[in-house]
mmCIF file as gemmi writes it, N, C-alpha and C atoms, coordinates in Angstrom:
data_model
loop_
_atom_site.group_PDB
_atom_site.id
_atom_site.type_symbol
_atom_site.label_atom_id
_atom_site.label_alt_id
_atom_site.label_comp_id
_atom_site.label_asym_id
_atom_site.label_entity_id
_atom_site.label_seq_id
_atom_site.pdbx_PDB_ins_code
_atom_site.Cartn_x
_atom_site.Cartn_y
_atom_site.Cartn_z
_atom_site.occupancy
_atom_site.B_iso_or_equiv
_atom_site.pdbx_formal_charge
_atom_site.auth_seq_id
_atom_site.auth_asym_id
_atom_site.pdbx_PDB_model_num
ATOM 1 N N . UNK Axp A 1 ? -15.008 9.621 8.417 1 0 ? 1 A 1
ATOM 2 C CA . UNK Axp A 1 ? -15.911 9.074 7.414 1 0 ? 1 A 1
ATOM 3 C C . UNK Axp A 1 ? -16.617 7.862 8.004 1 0 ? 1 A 1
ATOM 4 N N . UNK Axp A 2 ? -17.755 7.639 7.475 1 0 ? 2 A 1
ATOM 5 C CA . UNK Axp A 2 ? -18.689 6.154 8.047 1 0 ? 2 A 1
ATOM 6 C C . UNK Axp A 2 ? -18.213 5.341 7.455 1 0 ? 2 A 1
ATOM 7 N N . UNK Axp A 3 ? -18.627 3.887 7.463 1 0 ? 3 A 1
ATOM 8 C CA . UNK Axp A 3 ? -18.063 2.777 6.922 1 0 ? 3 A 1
ATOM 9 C C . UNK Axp A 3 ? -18.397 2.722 5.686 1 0 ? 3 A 1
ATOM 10 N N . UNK Axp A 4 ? -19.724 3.383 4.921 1 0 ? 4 A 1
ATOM 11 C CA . UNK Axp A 4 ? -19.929 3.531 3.501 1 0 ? 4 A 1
ATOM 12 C C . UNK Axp A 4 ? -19.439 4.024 2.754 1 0 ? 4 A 1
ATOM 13 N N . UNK Axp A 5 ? -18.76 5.272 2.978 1 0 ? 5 A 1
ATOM 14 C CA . UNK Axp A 5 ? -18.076 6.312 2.791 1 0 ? 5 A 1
ATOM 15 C C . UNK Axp A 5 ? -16.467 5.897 2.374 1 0 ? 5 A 1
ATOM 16 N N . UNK Axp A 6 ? -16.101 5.059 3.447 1 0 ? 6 A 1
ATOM 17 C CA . UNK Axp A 6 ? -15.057 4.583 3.232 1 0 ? 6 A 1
ATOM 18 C C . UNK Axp A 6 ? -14.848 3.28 2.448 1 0 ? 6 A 1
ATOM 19 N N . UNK Axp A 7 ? -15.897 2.867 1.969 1 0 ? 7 A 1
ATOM 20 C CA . UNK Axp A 7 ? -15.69 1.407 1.034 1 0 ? 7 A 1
ATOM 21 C C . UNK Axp A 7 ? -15.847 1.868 -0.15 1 0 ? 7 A 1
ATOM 22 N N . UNK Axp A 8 ? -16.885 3.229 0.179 1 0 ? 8 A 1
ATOM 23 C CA . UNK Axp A 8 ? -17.01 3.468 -1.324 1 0 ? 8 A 1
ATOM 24 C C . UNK Axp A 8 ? -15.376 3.937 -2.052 1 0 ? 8 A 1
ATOM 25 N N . UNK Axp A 9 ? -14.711 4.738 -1.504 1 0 ? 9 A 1
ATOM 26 C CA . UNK Axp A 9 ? -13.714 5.113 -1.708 1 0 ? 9 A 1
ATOM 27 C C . UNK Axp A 9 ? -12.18 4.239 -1.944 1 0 ? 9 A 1
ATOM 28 N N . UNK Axp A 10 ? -12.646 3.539 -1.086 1 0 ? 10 A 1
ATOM 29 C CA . UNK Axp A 10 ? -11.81 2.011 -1.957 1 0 ? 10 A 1
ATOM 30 C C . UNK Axp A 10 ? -11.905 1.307 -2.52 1 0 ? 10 A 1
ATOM 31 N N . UNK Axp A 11 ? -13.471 1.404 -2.775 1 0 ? 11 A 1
ATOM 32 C CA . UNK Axp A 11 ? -13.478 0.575 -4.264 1 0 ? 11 A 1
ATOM 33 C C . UNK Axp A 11 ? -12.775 1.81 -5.615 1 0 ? 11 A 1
ATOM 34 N N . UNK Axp A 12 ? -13.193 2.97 -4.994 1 0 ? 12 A 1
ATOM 35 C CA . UNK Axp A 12 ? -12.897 3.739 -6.336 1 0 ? 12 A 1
ATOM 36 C C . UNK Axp A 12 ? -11.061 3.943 -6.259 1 0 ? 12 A 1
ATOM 37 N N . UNK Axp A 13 ? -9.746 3.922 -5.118 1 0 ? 13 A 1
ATOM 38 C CA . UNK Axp A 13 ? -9.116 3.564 -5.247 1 0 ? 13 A 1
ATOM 39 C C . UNK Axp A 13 ? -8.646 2.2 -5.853 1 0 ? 13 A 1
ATOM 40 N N . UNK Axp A 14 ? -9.482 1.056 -5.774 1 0 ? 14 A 1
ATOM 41 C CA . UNK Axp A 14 ? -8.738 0.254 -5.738 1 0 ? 14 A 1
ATOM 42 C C . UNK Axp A 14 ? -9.025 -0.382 -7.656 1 0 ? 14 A 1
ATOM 43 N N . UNK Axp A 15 ? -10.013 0.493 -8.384 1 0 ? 15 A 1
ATOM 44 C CA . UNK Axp A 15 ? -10.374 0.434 -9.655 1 0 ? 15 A 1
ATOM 45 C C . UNK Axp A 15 ? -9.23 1.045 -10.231 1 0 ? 15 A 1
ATOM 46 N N . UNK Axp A 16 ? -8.864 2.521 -9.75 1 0 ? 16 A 1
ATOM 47 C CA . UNK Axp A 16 ? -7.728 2.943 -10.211 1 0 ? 16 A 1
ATOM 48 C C . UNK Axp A 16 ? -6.822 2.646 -10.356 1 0 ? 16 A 1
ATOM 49 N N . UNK Axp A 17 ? -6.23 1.575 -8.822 1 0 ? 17 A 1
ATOM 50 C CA . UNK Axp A 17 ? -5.254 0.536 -8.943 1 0 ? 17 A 1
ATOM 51 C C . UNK Axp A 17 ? -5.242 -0.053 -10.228 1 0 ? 17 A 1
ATOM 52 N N . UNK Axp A 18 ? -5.876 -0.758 -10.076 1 0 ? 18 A 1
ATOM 53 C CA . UNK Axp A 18 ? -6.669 -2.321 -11.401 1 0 ? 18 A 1
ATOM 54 C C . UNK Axp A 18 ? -6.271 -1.236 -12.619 1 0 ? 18 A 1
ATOM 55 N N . UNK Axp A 19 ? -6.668 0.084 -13.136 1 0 ? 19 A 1
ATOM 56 C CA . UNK Axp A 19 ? -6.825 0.282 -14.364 1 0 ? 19 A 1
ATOM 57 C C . UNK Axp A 19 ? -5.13 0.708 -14.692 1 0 ? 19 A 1
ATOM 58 N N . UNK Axp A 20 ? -4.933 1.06 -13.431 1 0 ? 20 A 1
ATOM 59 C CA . UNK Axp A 20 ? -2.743 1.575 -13.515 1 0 ? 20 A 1
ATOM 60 C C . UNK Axp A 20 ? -2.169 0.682 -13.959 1 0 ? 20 A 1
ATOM 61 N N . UNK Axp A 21 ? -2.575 -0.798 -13.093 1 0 ? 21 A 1
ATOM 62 C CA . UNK Axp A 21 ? -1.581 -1.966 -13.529 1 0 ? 21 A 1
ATOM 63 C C . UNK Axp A 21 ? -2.073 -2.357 -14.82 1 0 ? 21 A 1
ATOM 64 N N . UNK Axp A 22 ? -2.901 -2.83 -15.331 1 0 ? 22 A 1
ATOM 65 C CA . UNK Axp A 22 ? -3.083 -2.718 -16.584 1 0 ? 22 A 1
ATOM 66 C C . UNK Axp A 22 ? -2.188 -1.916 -17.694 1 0 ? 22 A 1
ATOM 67 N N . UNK Axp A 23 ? -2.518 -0.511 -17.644 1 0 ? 23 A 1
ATOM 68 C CA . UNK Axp A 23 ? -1.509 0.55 -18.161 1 0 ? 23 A 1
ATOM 69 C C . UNK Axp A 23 ? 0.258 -0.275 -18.395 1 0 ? 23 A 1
ATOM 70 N N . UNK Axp A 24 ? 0.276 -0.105 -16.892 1 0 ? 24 A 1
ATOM 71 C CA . UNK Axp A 24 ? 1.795 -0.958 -16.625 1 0 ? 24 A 1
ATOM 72 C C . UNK Axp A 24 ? 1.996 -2.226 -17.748 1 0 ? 24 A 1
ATOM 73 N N . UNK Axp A 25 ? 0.805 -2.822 -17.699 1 0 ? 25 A 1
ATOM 74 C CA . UNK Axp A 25 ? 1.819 -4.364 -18.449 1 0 ? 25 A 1
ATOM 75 C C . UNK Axp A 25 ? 1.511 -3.891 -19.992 1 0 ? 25 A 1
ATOM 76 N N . UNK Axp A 26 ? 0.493 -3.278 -20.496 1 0 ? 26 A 1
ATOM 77 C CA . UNK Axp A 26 ? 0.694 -2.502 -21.702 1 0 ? 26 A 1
ATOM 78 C C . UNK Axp A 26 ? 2.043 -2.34 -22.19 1 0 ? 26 A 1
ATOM 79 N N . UNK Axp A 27 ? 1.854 -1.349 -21.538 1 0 ? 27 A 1
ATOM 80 C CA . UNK Axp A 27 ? 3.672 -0.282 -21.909 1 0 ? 27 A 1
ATOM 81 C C . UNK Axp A 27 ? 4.5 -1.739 -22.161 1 0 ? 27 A 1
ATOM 82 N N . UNK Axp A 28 ? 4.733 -2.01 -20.704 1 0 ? 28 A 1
ATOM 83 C CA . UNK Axp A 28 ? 6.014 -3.272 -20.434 1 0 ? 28 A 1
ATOM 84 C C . UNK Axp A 28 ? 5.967 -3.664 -21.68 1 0 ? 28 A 1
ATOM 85 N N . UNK Axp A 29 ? 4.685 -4.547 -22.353 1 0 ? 29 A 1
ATOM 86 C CA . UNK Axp A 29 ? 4.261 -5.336 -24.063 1 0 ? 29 A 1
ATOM 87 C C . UNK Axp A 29 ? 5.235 -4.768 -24.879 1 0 ? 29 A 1
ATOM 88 N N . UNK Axp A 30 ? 4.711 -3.162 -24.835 1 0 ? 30 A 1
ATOM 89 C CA . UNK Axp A 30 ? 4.705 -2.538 -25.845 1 0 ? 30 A 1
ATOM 90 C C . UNK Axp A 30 ? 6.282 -2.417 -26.127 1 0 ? 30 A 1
ATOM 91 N N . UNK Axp A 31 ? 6.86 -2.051 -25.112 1 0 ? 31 A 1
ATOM 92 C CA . UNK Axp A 31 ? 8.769 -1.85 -24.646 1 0 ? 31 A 1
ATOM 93 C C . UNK Axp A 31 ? 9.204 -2.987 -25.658 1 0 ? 31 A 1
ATOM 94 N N . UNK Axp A 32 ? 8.878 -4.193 -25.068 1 0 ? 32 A 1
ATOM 95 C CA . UNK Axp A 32 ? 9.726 -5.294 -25.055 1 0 ? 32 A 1
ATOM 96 C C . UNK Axp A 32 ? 9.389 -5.838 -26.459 1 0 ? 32 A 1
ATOM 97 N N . UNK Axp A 33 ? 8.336 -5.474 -27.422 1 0 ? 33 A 1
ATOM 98 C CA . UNK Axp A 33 ? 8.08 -5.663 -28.118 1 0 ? 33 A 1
ATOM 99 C C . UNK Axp A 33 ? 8.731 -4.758 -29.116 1 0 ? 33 A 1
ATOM 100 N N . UNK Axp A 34 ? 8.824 -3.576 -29.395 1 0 ? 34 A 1
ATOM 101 C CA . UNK Axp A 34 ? 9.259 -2.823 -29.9 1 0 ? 34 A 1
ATOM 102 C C . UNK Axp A 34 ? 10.985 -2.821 -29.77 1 0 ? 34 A 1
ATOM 103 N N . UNK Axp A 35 ? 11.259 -2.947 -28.593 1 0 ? 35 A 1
ATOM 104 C CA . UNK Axp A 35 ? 12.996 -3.071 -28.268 1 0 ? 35 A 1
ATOM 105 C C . UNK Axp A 35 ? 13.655 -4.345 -29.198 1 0 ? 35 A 1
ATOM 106 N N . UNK Axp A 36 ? 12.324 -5.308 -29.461 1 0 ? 36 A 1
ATOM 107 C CA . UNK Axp A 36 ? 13.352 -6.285 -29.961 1 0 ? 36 A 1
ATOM 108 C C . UNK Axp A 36 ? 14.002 -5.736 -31.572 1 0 ? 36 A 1
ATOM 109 N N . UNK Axp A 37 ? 13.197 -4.964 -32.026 1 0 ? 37 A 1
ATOM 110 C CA . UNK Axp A 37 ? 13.461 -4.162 -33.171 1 0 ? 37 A 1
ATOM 111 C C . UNK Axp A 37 ? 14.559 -3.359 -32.822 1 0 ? 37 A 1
ATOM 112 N N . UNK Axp A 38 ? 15.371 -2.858 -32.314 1 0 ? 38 A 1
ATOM 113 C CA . UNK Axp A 38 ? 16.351 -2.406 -31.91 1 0 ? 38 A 1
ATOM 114 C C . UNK Axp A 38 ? 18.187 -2.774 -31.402 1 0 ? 38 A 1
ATOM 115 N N . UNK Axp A 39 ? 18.989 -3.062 -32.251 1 0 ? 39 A 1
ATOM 116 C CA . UNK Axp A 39 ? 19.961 -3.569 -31.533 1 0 ? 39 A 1
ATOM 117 C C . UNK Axp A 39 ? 20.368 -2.425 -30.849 1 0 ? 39 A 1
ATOM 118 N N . UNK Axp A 40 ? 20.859 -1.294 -31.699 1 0 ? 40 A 1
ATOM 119 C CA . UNK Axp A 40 ? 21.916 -0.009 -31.143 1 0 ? 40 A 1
ATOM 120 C C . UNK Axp A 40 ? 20.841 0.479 -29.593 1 0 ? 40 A 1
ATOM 121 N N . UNK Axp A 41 ? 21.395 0.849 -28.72 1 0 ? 41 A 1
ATOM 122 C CA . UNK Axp A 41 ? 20.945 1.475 -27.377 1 0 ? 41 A 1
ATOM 123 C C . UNK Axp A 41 ? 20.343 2.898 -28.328 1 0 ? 41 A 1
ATOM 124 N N . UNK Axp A 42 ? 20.949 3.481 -29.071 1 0 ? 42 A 1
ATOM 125 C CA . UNK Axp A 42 ? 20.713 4.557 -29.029 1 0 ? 42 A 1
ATOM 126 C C . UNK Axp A 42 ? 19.235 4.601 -30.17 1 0 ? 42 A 1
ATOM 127 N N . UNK Axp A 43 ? 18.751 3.675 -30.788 1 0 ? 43 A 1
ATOM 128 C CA . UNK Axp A 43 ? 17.62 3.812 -31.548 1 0 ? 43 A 1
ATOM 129 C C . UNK Axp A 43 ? 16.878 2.827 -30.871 1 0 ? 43 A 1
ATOM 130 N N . UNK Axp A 44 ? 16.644 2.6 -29.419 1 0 ? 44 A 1
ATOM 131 C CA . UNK Axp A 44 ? 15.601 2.135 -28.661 1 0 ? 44 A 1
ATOM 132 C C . UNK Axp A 44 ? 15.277 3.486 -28.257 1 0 ? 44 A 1
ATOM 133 N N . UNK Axp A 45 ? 15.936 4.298 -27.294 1 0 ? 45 A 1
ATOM 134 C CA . UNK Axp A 45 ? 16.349 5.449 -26.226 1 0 ? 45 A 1
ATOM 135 C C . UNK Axp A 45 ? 15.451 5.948 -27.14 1 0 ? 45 A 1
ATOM 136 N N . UNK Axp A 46 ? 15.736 6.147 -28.234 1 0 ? 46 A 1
ATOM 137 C CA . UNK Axp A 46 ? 14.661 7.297 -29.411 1 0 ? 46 A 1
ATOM 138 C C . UNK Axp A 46 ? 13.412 7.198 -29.67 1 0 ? 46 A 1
ATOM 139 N N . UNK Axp A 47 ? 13.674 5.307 -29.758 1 0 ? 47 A 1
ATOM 140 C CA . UNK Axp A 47 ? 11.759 4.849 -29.649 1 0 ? 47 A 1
ATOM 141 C C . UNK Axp A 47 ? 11.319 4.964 -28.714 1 0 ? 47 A 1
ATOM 142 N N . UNK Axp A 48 ? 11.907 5.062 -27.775 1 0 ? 48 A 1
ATOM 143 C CA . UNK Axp A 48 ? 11.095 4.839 -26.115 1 0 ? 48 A 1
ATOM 144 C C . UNK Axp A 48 ? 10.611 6.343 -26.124 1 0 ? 48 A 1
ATOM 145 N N . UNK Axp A 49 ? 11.7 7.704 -26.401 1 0 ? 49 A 1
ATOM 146 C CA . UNK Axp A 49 ? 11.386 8.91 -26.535 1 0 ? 49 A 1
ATOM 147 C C . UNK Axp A 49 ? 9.991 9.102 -27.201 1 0 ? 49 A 1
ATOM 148 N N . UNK Axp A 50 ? 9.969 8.818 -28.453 1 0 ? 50 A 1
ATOM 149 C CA . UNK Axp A 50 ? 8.937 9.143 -29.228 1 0 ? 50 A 1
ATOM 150 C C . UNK Axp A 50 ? 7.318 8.367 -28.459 1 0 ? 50 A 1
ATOM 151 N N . UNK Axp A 51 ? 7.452 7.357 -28.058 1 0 ? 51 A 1
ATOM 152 C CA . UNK Axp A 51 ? 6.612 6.636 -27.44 1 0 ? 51 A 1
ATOM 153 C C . UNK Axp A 51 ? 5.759 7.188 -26.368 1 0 ? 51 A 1
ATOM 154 N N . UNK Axp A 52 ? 6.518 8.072 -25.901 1 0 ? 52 A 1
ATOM 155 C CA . UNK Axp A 52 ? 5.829 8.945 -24.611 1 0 ? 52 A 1
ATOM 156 C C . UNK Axp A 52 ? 4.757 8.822 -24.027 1 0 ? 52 A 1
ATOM 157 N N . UNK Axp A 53 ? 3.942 9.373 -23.371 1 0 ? 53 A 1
ATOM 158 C CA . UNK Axp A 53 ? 3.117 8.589 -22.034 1 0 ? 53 A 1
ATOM 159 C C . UNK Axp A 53 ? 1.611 8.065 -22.846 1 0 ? 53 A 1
Protein backbone atom coordinates (compact mmCIF):
# COMPACT_ATOMS: atom_id res chain seq x y z
CA UNK A 1 0.00 0.00 0.00
CA UNK A 2 1.27 3.84 -0.52
CA UNK A 3 1.53 6.07 2.31
CA UNK A 4 -2.15 7.40 1.65
CA UNK A 5 -3.56 4.29 1.60
CA UNK A 6 -2.13 3.45 4.69
CA UNK A 7 -3.09 6.57 6.84
CA UNK A 8 -6.19 6.40 5.45
CA UNK A 9 -6.70 3.08 7.03
CA UNK A 10 -5.55 4.10 10.34
CA UNK A 11 -7.39 6.67 10.74
CA UNK A 12 -10.36 4.39 10.00
CA UNK A 13 -8.79 1.79 12.50
CA UNK A 14 -8.00 4.02 14.90
CA UNK A 15 -11.90 5.70 14.92
CA UNK A 16 -12.96 2.23 15.56
CA UNK A 17 -10.59 2.08 18.37
CA UNK A 18 -12.02 5.54 19.85
CA UNK A 19 -15.72 4.32 19.20
CA UNK A 20 -14.85 0.50 21.14
CA UNK A 21 -13.43 2.29 24.09
CA UNK A 22 -16.18 4.40 24.46
CA UNK A 23 -18.61 1.28 24.21
CA UNK A 24 -16.20 -0.12 27.01
CA UNK A 25 -16.65 2.66 29.65
CA UNK A 26 -20.48 2.67 28.83
CA UNK A 27 -21.07 -0.88 29.77
CA UNK A 28 -18.32 -0.56 32.75
CA UNK A 29 -21.16 2.77 33.91
CA UNK A 30 -23.75 0.79 33.18
CA UNK A 31 -22.35 -2.64 35.35
CA UNK A 32 -21.36 -0.72 38.23
CA UNK A 33 -24.27 1.21 38.27
CA UNK A 34 -26.79 -1.29 38.06
CA UNK A 35 -24.69 -3.91 40.39
CA UNK A 36 -25.05 -1.51 43.12
CA UNK A 37 -28.76 -2.52 43.03
CA UNK A 38 -27.84 -5.95 43.68
CA UNK A 39 -26.59 -7.59 46.89
CA UNK A 40 -27.26 -11.54 46.09
CA UNK A 41 -24.45 -12.66 43.23
CA UNK A 42 -27.11 -14.42 41.79
CA UNK A 43 -29.58 -11.35 40.82
CA UNK A 44 -26.58 -9.33 39.36
CA UNK A 45 -25.43 -12.67 37.12
CA UNK A 46 -29.26 -12.29 35.87
CA UNK A 47 -28.99 -8.54 35.27
CA UNK A 48 -25.81 -8.75 33.60
CA UNK A 49 -27.63 -11.80 31.55
CA UNK A 50 -30.53 -9.83 30.52
CA UNK A 51 -28.28 -6.81 29.70
CA UNK A 52 -26.61 -8.47 26.80
CA UNK A 53 -24.46 -6.89 24.16
Amino acid sequence: MNPAQVAHFRKLLTDWKQALMEEVERTVHHMQDEASNFPDPNDRATQEEEAGP
